[in-house]
KOLLUMTOR-835346 format. One record per residue (C-alpha): x, y, z; residue in one letter. Coordinates in nm, 4 decimals, decimal comma. Layout:
+----------+----------+----------+------+
|     east |    north |       up | type |
+----------+----------+----------+------+
|        X |        Y |        Z |    A |
...
+----------+----------+----------+------+
This chain:
+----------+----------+----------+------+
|     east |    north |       up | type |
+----------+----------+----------+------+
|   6,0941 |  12,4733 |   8,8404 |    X |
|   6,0184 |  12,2180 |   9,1062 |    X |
|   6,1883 |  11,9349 |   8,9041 |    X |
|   6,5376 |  12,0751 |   9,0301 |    X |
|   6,4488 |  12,1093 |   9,3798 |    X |
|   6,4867 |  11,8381 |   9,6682 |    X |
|   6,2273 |  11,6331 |   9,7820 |    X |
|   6,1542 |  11,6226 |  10,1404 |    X |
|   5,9609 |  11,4211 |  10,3722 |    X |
|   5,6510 |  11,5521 |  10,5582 |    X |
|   5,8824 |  11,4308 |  10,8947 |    X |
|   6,1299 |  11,6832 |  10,7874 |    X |
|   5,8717 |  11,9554 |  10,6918 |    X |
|   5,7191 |  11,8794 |  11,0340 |    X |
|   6,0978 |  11,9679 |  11,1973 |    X |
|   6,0571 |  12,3067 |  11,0490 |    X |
|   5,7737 |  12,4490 |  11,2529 |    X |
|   5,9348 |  12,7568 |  11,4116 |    X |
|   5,9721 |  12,5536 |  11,7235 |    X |
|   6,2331 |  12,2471 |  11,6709 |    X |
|   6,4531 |  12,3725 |  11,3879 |    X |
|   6,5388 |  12,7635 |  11,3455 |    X |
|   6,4290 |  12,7281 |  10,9549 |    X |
|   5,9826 |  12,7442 |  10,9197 |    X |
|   5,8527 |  12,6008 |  10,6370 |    X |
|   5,5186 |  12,5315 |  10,4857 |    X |
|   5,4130 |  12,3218 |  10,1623 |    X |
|   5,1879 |  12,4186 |   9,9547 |    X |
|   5,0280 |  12,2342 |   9,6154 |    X |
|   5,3551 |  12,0112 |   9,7008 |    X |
|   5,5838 |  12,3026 |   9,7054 |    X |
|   5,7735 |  12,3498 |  10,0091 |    X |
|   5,8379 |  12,7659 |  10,0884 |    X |
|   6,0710 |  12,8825 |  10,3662 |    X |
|   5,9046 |  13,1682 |  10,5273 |    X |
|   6,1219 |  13,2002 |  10,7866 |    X |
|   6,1922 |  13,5856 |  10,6984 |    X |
|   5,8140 |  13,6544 |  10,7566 |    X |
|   5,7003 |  13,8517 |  11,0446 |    X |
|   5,3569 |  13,6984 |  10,9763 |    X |
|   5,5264 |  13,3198 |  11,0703 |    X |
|   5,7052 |  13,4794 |  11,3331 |    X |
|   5,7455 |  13,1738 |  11,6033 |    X |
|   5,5984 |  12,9142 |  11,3106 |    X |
|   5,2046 |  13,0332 |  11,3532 |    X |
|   5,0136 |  13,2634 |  11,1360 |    X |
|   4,6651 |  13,2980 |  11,2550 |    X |
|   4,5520 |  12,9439 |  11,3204 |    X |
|   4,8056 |  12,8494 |  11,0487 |    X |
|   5,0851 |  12,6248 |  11,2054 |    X |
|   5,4404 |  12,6167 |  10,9753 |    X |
|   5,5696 |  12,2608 |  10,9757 |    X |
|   5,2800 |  12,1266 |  10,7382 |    X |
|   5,1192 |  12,1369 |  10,4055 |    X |
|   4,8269 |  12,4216 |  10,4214 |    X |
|   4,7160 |  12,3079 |  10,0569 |    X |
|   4,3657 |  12,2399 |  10,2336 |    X |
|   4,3497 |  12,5222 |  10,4586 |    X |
|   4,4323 |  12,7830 |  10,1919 |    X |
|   4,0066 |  12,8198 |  10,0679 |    X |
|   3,9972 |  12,9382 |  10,4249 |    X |
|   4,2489 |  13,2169 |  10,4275 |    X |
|   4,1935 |  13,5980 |  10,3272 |    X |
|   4,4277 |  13,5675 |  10,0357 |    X |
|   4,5244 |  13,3285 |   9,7047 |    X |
|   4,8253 |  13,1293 |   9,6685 |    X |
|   4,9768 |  13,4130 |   9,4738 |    X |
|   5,1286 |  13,5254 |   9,8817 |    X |
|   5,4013 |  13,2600 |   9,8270 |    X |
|   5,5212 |  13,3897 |   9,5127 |    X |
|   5,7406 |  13,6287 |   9,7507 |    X |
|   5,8649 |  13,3466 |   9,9339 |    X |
|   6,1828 |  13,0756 |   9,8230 |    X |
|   6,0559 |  12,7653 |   9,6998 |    X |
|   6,3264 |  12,5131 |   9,8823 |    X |
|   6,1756 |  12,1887 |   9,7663 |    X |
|   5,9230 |  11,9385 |   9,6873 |    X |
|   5,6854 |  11,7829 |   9,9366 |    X |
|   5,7680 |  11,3943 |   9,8834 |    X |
|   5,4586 |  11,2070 |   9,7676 |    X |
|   5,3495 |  10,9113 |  10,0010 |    X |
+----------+----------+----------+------+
């Protein structure tokens, strides 16, 4: 699956943060999901989640598994650094 999709810098994941680009992103496990559709990223924040970055880290922390982006559109691949 994530073979075929584009890679992305974390600059342009950044871009996608509900605030500078209409499009809200988030990367997870070096996945990058569009959640834009999601009331619960309405404005790029979800809780004290902020779109625009990778929550691999923050995900122990949240009520839920990663299984909650398997409704979302994987749209590309976090580029390594």
């Amino acid at each position: 699956m994530s073979g075929e999709l584009p890679e992305y810098t974390r600059a342009h994941l950044a871009l996608r943060n509900g605030q500078d680009k209409p499009e809200i992103w988030v990367a997870l496990d070096g996945i990058i999901y569009d959640v834009t559709r999601s009331r619960l990223w309405r404005d790029g924040k979800h809780y004290e989640h902020w779109a625009g970055q990778d929550l691999t880290d923050e995900l122990k922390d949240a009520p839920h598994n990663a299984n909650v982006f398997d409704k979302f559109k994987a749209i590309g691949r976090l580029k390594k650094t």
